[in-house]
C-alpha positions as CSV (number, residue, x, y, z in Angstrom):
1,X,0.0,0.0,0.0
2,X,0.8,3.3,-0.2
3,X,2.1,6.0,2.9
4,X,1.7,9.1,0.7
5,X,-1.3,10.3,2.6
6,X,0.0,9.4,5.9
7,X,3.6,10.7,5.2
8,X,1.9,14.5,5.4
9,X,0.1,13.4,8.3
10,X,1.8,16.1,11.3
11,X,1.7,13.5,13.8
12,X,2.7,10.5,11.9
13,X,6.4,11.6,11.3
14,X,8.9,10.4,12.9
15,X,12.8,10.2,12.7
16,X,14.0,8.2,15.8
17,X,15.4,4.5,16.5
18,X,13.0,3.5,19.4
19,X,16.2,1.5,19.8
20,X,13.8,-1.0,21.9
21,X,16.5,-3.6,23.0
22,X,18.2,-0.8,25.1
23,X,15.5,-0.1,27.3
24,X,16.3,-3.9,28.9
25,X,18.8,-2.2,30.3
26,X,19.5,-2.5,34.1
27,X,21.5,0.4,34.5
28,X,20.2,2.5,31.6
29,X,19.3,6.1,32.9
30,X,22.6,5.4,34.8
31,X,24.6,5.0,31.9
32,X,22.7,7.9,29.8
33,X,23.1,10.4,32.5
34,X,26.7,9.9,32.7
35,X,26.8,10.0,28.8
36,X,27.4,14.1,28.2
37,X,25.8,13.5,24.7
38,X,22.2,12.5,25.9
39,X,19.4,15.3,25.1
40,X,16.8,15.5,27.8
41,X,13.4,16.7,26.5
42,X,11.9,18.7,29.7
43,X,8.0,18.3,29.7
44,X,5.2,20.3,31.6
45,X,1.6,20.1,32.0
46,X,1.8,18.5,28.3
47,X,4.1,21.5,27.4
48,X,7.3,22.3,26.1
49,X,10.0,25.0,25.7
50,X,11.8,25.8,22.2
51,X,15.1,26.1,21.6
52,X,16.3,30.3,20.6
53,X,17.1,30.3,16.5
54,X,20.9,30.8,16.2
55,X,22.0,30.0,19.9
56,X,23.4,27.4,21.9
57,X,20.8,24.7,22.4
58,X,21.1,24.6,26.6
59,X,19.8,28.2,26.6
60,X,16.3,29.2,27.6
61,X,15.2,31.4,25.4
62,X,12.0,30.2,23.9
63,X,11.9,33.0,20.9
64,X,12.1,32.0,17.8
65,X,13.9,34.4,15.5
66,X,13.2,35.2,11.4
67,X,12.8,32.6,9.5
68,X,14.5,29.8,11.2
69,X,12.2,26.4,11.7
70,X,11.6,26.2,15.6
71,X,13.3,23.3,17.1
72,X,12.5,21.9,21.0
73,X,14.7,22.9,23.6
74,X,16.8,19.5,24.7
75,X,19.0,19.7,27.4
76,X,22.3,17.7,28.7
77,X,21.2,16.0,31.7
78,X,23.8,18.3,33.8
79,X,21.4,20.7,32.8
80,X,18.8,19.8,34.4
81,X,18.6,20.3,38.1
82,X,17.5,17.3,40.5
83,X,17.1,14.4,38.1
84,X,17.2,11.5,40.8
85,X,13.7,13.3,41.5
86,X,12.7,13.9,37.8
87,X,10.5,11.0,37.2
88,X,8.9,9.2,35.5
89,X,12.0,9.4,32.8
90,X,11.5,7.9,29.2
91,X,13.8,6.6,27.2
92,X,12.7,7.6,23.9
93,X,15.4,6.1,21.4
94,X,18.0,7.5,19.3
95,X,17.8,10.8,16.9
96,X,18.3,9.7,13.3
97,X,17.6,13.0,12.2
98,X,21.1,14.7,9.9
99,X,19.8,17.9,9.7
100,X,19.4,18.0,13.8
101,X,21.3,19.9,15.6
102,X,22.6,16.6,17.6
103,X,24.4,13.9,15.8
104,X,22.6,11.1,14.4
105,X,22.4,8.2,17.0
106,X,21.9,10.9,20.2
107,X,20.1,8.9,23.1
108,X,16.9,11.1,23.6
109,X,15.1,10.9,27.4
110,X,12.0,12.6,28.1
111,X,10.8,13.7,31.7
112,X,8.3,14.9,33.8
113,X,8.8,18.2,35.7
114,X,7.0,19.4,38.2
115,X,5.8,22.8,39.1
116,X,9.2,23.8,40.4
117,X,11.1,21.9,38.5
118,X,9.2,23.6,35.6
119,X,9.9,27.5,37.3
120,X,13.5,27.0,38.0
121,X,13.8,26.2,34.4
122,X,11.6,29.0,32.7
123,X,9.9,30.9,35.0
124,X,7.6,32.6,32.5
125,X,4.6,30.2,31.8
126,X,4.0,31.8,28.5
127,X,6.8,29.8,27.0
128,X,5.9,27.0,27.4
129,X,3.8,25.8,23.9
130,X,2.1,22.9,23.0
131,X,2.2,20.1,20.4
132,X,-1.3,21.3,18.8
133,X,0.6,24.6,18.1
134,X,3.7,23.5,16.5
135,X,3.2,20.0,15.1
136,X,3.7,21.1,11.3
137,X,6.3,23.8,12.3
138,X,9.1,21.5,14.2
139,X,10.9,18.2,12.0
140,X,10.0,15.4,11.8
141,X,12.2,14.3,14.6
142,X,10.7,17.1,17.1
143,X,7.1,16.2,15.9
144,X,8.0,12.8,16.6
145,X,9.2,13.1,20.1
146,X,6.8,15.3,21.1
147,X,3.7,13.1,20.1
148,X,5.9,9.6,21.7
149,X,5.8,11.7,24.7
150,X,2.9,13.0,25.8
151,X,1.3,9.4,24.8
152,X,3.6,7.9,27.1
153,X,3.8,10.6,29.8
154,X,-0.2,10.4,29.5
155,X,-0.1,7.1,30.3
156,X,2.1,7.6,33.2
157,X,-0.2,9.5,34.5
158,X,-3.2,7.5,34.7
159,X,-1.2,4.2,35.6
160,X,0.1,4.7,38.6
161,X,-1.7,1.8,40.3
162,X,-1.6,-1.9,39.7
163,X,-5.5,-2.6,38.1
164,X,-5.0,-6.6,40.4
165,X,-4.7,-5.3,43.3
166,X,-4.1,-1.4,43.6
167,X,-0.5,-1.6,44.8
168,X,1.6,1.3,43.6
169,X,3.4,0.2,40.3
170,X,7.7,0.5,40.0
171,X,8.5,2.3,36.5
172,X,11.1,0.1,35.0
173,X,12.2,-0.9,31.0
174,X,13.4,2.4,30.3
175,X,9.8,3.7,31.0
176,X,7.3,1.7,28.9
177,X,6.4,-0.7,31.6
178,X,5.4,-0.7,35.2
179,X,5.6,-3.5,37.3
180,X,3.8,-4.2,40.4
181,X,5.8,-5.1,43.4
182,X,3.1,-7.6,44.9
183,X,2.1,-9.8,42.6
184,X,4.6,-9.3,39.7
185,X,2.3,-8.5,37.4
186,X,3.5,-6.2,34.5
187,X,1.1,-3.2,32.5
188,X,1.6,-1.9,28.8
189,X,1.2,1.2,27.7
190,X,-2.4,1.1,26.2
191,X,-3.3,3.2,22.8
192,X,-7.4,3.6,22.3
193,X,-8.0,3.1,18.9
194,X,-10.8,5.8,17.6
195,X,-12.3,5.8,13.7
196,X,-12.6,9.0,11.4
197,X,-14.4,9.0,8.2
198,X,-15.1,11.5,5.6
199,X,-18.4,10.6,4.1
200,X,-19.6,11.3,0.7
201,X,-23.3,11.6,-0.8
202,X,-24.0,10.7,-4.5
203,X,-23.8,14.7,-5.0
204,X,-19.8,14.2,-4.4
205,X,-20.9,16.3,-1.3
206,X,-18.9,15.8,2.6
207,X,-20.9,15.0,5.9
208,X,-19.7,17.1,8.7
209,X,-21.0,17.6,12.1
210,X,-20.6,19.9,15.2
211,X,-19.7,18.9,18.4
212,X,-21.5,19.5,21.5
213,X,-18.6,21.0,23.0
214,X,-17.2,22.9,19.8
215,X,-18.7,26.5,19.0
216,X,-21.3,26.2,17.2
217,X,-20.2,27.2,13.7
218,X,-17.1,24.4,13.8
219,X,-17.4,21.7,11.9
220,X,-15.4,18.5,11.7
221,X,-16.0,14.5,10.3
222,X,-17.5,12.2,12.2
223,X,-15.4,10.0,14.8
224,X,-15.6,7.4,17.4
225,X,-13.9,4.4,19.6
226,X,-13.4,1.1,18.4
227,X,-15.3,-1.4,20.9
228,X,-14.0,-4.4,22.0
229,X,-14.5,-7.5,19.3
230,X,-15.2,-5.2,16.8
231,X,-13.2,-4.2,13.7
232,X,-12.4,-0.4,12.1
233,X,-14.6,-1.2,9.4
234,X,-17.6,-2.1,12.0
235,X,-16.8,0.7,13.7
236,X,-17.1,3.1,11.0
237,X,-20.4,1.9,9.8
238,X,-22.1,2.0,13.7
239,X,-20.6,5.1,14.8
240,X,-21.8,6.9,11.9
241,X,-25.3,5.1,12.2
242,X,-25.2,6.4,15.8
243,X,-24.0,9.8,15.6
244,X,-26.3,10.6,12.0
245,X,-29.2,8.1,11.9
246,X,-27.6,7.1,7.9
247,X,-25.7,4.1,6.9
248,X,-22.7,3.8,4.5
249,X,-20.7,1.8,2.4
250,X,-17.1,1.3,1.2
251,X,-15.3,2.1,4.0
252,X,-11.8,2.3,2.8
253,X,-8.8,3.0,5.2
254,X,-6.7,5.8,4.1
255,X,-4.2,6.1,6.9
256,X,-3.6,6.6,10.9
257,X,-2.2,9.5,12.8
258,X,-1.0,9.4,16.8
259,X,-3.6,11.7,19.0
260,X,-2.2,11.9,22.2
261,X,-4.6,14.3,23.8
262,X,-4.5,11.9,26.0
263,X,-4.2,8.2,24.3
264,X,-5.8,7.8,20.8
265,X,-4.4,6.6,17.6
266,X,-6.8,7.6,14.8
267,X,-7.7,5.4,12.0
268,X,-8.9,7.2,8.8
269,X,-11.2,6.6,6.2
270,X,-13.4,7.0,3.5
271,X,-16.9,6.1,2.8
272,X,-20.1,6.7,0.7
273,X,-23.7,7.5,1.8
274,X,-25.3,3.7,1.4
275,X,-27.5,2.4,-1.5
276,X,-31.3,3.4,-0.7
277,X,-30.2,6.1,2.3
278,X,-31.5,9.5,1.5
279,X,-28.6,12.1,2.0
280,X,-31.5,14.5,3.8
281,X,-32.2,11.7,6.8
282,X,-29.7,13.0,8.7
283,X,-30.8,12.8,12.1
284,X,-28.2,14.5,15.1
285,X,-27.7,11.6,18.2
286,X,-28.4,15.3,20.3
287,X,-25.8,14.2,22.5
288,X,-22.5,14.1,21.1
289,X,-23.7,15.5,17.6
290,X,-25.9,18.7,17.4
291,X,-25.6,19.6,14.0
292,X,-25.2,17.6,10.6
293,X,-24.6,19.9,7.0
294,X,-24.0,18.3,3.7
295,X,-21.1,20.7,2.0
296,X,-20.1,20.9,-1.5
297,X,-15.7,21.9,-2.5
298,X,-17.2,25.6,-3.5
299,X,-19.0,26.0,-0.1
300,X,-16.1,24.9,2.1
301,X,-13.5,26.8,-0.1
302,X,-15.2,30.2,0.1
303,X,-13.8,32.3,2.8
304,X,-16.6,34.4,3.6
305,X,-18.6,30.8,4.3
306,X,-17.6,31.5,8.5
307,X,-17.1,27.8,9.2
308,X,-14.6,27.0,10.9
309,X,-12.7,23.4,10.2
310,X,-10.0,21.4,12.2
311,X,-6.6,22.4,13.0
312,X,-3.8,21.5,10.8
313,X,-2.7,19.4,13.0
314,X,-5.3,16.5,13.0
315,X,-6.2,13.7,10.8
316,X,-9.8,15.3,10.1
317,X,-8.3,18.0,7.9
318,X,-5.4,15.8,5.7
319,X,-8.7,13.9,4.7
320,X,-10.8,17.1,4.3
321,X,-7.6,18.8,2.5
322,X,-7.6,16.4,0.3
323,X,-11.3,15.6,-0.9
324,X,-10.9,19.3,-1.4
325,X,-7.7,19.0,-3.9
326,X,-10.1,15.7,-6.1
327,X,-12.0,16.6,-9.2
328,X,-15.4,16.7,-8.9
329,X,-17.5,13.7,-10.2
330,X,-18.4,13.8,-13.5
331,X,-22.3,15.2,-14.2
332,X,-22.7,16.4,-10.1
């Protein structure tokens, strides 16, 4: 198959080693904190700071100068003050980025500040941005990194206990497990898999909705979790029946994209209103859904039209973006 459309997917890129053997590593923070070349990504609150344009990479400065690409700030781990009490720590793999400003194979280690971990280092709250802002500004590498840690970090988070028997769980395996000291049991980091589809009618128009939580002039495709024993291609056809009152056909899988905000990998695709369903039946669940419209390319590509779409950032507008860039169907 083809990764064309998930190659320009923000969160899909990537251009580290995960170097997964390492992480068996007894000793292995041990050894990358003595090791002056490590980069230590600092992370707050699901935030970040970026390196200054044309400086030395351990300074603070979060500006980012002309023209010059931002870049995150990653420190040595001399740098960063208290890391016996940094934790949890990540060991996120090895840069295989050349145009970096670290040399390909760099161990890279994410951790966790807290609140005054997170002052001593920038004091100023303002510059600290988040993935949602900069995911199709920073490299693939940075983009990468970014998205591997807040999934992980997220799942920190809400793991802390063992779900046997509530003990308190050990972090161990360079961060991606955590073991329970009672009855040995191990936990994963879980992903929750989540369908998006961009539906078409036989007018070659798209289906979007608006959230309940979303203003009410932003739009967006329809979306939803993957239940257990069922497949994407179930999913798509009863979370569309559920959040629209129409069935459809062909669903055809066009690519996935990382969503950790806090845990989701979404799984894109395209379908067609169903034979015999009536592209005016559109019936909001009220809940999740409150609006439905039916838009045609001129509609969504007139400017003065005051919808508002998905961020560049997301899956929902690749696969809007690029409906938007097909030819329309002959005779519609």
């Amino acid at each position: 198959m083809s990764f064309r459309f998930t190659a320009r997917l923000p969160l899909s890129r990537h251009a580290v080693d995960r170097d997964h053997d390492a992480r068996s590593e007894p000793d292995l923070f041990e050894r990358l904190w003595a090791d002056a070349g490590t980069r230590v990504l600092p992370l707050w609150h699901g935030k970040v700071l970026l390196a200054p344009a044309l400086a030395p990479a351990a300074a603070l400065a979060p500006a980012v100068a002309g023209n010059a690409a931002p870049r995150l700030l990653l420190l040595a781990p001399a740098d960063l003050a208290d890391p016996a009490t940094t934790t949890p720590r990540v060991y996120l793999g090895r840069s295989l980025d050349a145009d970096a400003a670290e040399p390909v194979g760099t161990p890279l280690v994410v951790v966790q500040l807290d609140d005054d971990q997170a002052a001593r280092l920038e004091p100023d709250e303002t510059a600290w941005v988040g993935l949602r802002d900069y995911a199709t500004l920073l490299s693939d590498r940075d983009t990468g990194i970014l998205t591997e840690s807040l999934g992980i970090l997220h799942w920190h988070d809400s793991h802390p206990h063992c779900p046997r028997c509530g003990a308190a769980t050990d972090v161990t395996t360079g961060g991606w497990v955590r073991h329970c000291p009672v009855d040995g049991s191990q936990v994963f980091p879980r992903t929750d898999a989540a369908v998006i589809v961009l539906i078409t009618d036989d007018r070659d128009r798209v289906l979007l909705g608006s959230n309940a939580m979303w203003e009410a002039n932003r739009y967006s495709l329809l979306a939803g979790f993957v239940e257990p024993g069922e497949s994407f291609e179930s999913a798509v056809v009863r979370e569309v029946f559920e959040e629209s009152g129409i069935r459809v056909a062909d669903a055809v899988y066009r690519g996935s994209q990382p969503w950790p905000f806090p845990a989701s990998i979404m799984v894109g695709f395209t379908a067609r209103l169903a034979d015999g369903q009536h592209a005016g039946s559109l019936v909001p669940d009220g809940t999740e859904i409150l609006d439905l419209r039916w838009f045609s390319r001129a509609e969504l590509a007139d400017p003065d039209n005051g919808i508002m779409l998905p961020g560049p950032s997301s899956i929902a507008r690749a696969l809007i973006d690029d409906w938007l860039a097909q030819p329309e169907l002959p005779g519609v």
